[in-house]
Structures are given as C-alpha cells and as structure tokens.
KOLBAPA-877975 format. One line per 8 residues: number of its first residue (from 1); their letters; for each residue x, y, z of C-alpha. Coordinates in nm, 4 decimals. Example, Ala and Ser with C-alpha at 12.3 -4.5 7.8 and 13.67 -1.06 7.14 Angstrom:
BEGIN
1) as) 1.2300,-0.4500,0.7800; 1.3670,-0.1060,0.7140
This chain:
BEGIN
1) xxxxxxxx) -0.3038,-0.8363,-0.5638; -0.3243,-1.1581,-0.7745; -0.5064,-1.1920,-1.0545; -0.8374,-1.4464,-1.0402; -0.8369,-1.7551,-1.2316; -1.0759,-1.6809,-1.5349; -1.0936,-1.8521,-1.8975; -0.9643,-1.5713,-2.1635
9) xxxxxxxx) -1.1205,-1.2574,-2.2430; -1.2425,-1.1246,-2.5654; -1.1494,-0.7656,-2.6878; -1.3795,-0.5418,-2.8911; -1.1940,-0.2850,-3.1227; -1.1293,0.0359,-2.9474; -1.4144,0.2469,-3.1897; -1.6614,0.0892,-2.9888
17) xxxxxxxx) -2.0158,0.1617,-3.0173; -2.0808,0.4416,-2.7238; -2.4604,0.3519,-2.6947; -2.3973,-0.0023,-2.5196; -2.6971,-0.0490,-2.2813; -2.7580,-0.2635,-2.0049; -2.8991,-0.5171,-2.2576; -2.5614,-0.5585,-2.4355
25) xxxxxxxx) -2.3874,-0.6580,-2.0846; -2.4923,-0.9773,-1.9707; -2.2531,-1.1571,-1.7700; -1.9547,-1.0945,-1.5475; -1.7053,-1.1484,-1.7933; -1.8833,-0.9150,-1.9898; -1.8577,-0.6607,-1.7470; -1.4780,-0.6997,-1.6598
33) xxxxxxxx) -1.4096,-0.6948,-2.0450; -1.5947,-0.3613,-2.0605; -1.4032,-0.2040,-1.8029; -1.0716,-0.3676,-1.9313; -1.1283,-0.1821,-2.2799; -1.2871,0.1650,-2.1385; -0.9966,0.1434,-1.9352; -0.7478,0.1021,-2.1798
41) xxxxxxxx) -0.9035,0.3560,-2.3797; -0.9264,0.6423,-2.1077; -0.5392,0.6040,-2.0766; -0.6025,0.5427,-1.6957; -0.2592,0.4871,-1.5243; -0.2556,0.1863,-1.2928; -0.0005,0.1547,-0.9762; -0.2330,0.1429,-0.6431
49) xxxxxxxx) -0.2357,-0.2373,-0.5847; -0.3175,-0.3753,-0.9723; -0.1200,-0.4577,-1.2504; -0.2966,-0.3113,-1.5421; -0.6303,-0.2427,-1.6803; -0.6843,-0.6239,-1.6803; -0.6480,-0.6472,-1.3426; -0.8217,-0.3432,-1.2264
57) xxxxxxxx) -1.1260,-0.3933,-1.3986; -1.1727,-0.8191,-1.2530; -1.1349,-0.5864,-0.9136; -1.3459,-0.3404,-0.9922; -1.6787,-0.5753,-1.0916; -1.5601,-0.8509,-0.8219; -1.5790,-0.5825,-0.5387; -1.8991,-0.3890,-0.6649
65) xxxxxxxx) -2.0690,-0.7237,-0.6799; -1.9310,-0.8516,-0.3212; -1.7577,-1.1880,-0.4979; -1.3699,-1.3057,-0.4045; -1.0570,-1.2115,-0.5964; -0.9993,-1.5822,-0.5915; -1.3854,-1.6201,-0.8046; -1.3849,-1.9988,-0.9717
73) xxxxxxxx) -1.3565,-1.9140,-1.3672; -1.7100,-2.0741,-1.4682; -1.9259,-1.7965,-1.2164; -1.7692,-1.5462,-1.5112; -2.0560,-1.6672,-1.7194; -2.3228,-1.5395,-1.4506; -2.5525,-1.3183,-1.5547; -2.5969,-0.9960,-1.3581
81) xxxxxxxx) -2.9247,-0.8594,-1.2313; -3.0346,-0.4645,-1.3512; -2.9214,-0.3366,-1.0276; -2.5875,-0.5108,-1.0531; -2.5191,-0.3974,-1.3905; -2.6080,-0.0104,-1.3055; -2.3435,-0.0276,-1.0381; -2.0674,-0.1949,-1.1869
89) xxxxxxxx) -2.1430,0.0694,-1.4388; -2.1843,0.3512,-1.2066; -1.8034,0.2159,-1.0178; -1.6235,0.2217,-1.3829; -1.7836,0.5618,-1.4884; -1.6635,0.7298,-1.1939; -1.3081,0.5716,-1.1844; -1.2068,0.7087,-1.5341
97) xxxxxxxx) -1.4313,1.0681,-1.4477; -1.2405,1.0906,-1.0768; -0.9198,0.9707,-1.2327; -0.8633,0.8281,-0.8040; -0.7513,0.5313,-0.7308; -0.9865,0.2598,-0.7395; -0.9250,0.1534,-0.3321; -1.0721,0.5355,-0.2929
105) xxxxxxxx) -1.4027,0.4219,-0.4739; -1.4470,0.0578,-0.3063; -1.2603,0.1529,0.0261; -1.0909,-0.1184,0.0166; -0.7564,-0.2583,-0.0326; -0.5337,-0.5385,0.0323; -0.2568,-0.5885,0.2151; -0.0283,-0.8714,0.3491
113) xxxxxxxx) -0.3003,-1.0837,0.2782; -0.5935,-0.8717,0.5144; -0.8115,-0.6194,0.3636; -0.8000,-0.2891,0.4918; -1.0517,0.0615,0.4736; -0.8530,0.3241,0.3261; -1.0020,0.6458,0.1907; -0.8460,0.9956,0.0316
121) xxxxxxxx) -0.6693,1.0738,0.3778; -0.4368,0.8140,0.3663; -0.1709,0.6550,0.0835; -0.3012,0.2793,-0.0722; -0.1414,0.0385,0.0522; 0.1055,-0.0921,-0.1685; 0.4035,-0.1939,-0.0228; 0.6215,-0.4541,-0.0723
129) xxxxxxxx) 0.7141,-0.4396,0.2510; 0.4164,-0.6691,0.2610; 0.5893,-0.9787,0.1470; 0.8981,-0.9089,0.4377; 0.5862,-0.8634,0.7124; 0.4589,-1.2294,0.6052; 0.8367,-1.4011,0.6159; 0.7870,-1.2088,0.9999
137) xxxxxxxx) 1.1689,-1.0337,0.8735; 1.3606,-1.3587,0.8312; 1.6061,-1.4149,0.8669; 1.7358,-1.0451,0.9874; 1.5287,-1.1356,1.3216; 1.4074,-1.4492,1.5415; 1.0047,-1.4251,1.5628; 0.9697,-1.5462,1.9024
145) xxxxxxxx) 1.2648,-1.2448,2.0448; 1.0242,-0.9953,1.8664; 0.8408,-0.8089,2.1691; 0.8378,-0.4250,2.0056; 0.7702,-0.3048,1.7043; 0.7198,0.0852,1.5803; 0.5506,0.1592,1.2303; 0.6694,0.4383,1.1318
153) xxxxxxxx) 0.4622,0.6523,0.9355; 0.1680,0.4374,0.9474; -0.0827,0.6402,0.7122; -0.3859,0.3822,0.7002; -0.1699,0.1381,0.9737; -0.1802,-0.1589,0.7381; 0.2469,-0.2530,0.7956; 0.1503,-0.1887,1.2008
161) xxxxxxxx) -0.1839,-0.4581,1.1852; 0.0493,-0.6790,0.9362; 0.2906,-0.6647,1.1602; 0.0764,-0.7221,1.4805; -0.0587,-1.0176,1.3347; 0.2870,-1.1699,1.2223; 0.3788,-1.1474,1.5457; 0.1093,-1.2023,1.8048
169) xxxxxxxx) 0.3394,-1.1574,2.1027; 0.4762,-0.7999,2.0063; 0.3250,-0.4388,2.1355; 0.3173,-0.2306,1.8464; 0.3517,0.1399,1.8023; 0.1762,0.3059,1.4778; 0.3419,0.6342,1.4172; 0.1682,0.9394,1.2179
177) xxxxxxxx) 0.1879,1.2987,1.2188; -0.1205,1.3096,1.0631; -0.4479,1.3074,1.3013; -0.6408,1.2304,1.0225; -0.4352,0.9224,0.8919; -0.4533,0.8374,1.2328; -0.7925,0.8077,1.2638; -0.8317,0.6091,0.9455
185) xxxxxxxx) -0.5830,0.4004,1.1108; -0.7679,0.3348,1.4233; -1.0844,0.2121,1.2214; -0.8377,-0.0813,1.1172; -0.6842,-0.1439,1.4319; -1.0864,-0.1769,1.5347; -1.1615,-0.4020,1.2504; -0.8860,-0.6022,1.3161
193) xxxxxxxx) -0.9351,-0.6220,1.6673; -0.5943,-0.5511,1.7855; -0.6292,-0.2238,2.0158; -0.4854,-0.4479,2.2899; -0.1318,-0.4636,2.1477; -0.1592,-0.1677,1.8253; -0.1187,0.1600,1.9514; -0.1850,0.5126,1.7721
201) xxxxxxxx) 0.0148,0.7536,1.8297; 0.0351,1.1297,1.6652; 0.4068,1.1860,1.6217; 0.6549,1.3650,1.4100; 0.8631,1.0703,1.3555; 0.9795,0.9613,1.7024; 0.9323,1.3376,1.8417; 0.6062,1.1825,2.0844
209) xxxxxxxx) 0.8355,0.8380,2.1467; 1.0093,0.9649,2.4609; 1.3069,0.7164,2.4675; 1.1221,0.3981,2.3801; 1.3590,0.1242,2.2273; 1.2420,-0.1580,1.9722; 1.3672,-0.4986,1.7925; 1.2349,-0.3783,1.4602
217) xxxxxxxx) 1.1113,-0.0187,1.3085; 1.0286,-0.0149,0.9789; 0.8863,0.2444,0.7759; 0.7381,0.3266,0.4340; 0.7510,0.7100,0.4567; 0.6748,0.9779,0.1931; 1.0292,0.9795,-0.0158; 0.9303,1.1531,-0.3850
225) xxxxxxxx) 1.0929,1.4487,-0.4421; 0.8868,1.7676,-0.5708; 0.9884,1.7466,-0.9516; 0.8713,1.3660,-0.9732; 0.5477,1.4144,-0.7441; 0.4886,1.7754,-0.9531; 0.4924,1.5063,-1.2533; 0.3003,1.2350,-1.1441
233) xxxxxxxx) -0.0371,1.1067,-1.2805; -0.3793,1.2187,-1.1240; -0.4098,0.8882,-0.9682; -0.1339,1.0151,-0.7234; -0.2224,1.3599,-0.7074; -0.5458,1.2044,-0.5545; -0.3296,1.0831,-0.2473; -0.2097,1.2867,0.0191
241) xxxxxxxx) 0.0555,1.5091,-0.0929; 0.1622,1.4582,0.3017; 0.2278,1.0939,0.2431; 0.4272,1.1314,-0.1040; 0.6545,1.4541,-0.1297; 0.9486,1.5672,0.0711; 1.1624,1.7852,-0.0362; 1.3870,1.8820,-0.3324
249) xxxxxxxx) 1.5572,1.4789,-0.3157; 1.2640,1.3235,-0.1346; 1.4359,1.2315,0.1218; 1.3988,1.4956,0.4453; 1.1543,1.2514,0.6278; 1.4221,0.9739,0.5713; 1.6937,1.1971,0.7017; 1.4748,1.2130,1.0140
257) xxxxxxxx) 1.4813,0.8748,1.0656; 1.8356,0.7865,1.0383; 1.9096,1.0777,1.2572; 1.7433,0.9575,1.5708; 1.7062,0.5738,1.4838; 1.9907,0.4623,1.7205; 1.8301,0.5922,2.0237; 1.5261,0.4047,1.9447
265) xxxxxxxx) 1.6369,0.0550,1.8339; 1.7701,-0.2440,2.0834; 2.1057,-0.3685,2.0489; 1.9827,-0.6598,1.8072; 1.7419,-0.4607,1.6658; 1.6778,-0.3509,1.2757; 1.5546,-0.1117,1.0574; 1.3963,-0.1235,0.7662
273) xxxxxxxx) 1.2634,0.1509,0.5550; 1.1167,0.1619,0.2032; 1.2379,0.5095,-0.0063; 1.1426,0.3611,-0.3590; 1.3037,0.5907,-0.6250; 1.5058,0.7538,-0.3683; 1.7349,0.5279,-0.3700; 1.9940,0.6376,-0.5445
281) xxxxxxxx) 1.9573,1.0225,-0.3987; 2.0294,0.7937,-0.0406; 2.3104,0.6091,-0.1408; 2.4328,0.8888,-0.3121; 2.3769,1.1149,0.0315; 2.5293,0.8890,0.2805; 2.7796,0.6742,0.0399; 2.9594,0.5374,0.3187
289) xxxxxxxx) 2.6790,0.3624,0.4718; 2.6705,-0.0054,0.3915; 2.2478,-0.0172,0.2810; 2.1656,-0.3590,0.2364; 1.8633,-0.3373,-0.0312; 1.6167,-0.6224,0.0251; 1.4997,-0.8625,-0.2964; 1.1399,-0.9716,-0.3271
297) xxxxxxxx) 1.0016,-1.2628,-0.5230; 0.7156,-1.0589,-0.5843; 0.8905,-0.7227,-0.7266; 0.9309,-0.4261,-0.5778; 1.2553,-0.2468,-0.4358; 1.3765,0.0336,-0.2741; 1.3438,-0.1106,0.0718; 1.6756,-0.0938,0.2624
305) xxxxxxxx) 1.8189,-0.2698,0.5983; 2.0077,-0.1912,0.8821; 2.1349,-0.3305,1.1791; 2.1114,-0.1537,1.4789; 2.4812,-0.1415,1.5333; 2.5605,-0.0111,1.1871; 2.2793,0.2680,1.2723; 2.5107,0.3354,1.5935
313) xxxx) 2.8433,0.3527,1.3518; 2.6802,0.5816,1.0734; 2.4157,0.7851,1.2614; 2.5431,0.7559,1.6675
C-alpha cells in the first residue's frame, strides 16, 4: 500500500508526556504523528500490507475516519471532531494492546488495487503476487486464451477476485481446506459481485478438483517452517497458524502441489506459486528443477514459475 501525499511530519522526543488529552490533538496530522511515535515506541513490528510505523499510522487515522489513502496533503490540517479523536484513539490503543495486525482491527485490506474484508480466520493479504495479477501474467500467458484459472489456497480469495477481474472471460476456482477461510472468502466474492464466474470450493489442494485442467494455477500457500513461525512476532501469531506453518522445511503443502500439478494444468498452461523464505529449502529439495523466480518492481520474491511441460518432465 502506497504511502499518501502529505507535507512532513514533526516528531516529539520519545519521553513524551503520557497525559496528552483530546485537547492536545487537534488535527489529522496530529493524529498520524501520534500514532507514528506510540508506534515506534511500543516496538510494534510492521509486515501486513505497510511499510513502517509511518505508514501504518496515515492508515490507521485515514481508515478510522473513512478518508482515502490517496488524502490531498492540505486536509492533514483538519481538525477532528471529539468523537473522531476518541476513535482514532480507541483504533491505536488497541493495535499496540492486541499486538494484531491492523487489517484485523479495520477489516480491511488492500489488494491488487480492490479492498477486501479480511478478519482473524484468514492470512492479510500481502502478496506480491498482486503486481503479476495486474500485468494479467505477461508475458508467460496471452489474456484473451485465459478461460480457467484455480487459486490455490485462497484464504480470504483476494488472488481468485484479482484474478477474476484481470480476466473477465475466465471461470475461476478458489481453493481452501479451510471452511472458515472459505466463508470469509465468499463475503468477497459477494462484494465483488463475481459469484457468476468465482467459485468456492473446500479442498485439500486439488483432492475436491476431480480431473479439472487450467491455463494458470497459482498459489500463495502456507510455506514457513515450524522454527521460523515458532519465532515470529505476535503480529503473525495473530494469523492462522493453518495459513503460515508446514512442516519442519515449510514446504509439505508445496510438495502437494508439485505432486499433482501436471494432471491439473493444460498443455500451455503455468504455474505459479509464492513459498517466500522457502526458497532455498525448494531449490535445495528438487535441485534439478529449472524454477524460474519472478522479479517485481515493487519488491517482494519468492514467487516461482513453471511451465506446464516442465511440471510434466519434473513431477509427471
């Protein structure tokens, strides 16, 4: 998520005086400096869709008070009304008490330029598969050839909807073995108003997928391995364990889907599958497959490609 266009901020040392009131914060900028330095100062860690405490905080007061990410810098000077001020307050209080994710608070994240409702039963979206989704795969595949796509899975069914709206001619199949991911990502498929062409579908990988074939799967699936997740911040531990860990090298649900993916793609098909800091345990597990790892101008890696025939040759 970008940063909005606002002049400078102002920082206050971190001994700041703990009896601020209401009557000390005025304005918006005020508000989003606030959070920037309680932020800071809690030691919050920051990786579900923001850059820093910076960012995090201009997200938190632009969403509590219903404003655009892309806010013109001189409404930063704005003063806030009593009951706008108690919940901005309220929303940073309970972000560094909760120590969740700040899309679990607002319900609300971005991705691939839509907004989606996400709460604790599914990851935050955070992909940068985003970024292939809004290229619609180019050049690995021709848009207008694209009639079947499966999301492998889908947790809150943001890469499915992306995808679906990429490419408005494709049926596409959002995969989950969890019934309650699922259902969070039905509500999207409703808000998006896609039901005619996204379908849900409760699976253990392609287990509920009969022999269906597709031009593209792609999947973000859980790929941390239990030392790193055991390790990770509270802002992860807030997530679905589900959607995170597998296994000692984080990479049995991976496995999984190279096993069975040539039975399921076309003959000009691809795959493409995120696995993040697994990486290395892949390449390192299957060093004779040719992984083609995928750039993006907007970081992010970890997000590998194969042709259908090369998932024939390595995994027939």
């Amino acid at each position: 998520m970008s940063r909005p266009d606002f002049p400078p901020l102002v920082f206050i040392p971190e001994a700041m005086n703990r009896q601020i009131t209401l009557d000390h914060l005025v304005t918006l900028r005020d508000y989003v400096r606030f959070a920037t330095s309680r932020f800071s100062e809690a030691g919050l860690f920051f990786g579900h869709g923001t850059a820093g405490a910076l960012d995090e905080a201009a997200a938190l007061v632009l969403h509590a008070l219903h404003l655009p990410y892309d806010l013109p810098g001189g409404y930063f000077e704005a003063n806030l009304t009593p009951g706008e001020r108690a919940q901005v307050l309220d929303l940073i209080d309970r972000r560094m008490a909760e120590r969740k994710p700040l899309a679990y608070l607002t319900h609300e994240a971005p991705f691939a330029g839509l907004s989606f409702h996400v709460d604790e039963r599914v990851l935050v979206p955070r992909s940068p598969i985003a970024e292939l989704i809004e290229s619609q795969f180019a050049p690995w595949v021709e848009a207008d050839e694209v009639t079947e796509i499966l999301d492998l899975c889908t947790g809150s069914g943001c890469i499915a909807i992306a995808c679906a709206v990429a490419f408005p001619d494709a049926q596409v199949d959002a995969a989950d073995i969890s019934t309650d991911a699922l259902d969070v990502a039905r509500i999207n498929i409703e808000r998006h108003a896609v039901e005619y062409r996204v379908q849900a579908i409760q699976s253990d990988v392609y287990s509920r997928l009969a022999d269906k074939q597709y031009d593209l799967i792609v999947s973000n699936p859980p790929y941390v391995n239990f030392a790193e997740w055991r390790d990770l911040p509270p802002e992860y531990h807030a997530e679905p364990r589900l959607g995170l860990e597998s296994g000692d090298d984080g990479l049995d649900c991976v496995r999984m889907i190279l096993k069975d993916a040539t039975r399921h793609l076309k003959p000009n098909g691809i795959l493409v599958v995120e696995v993040g800091s697994a990486a290395e345990a892949l390449e390192d597990a299957f060093p004779e497959v040719p992984f083609f790892w995928l750039d993006f101008e907007r970081g992010g890696d970890g997000v590998f490609l194969l042709t259908a025939s090369q998932v024939s040759q390595f995994f027939p």
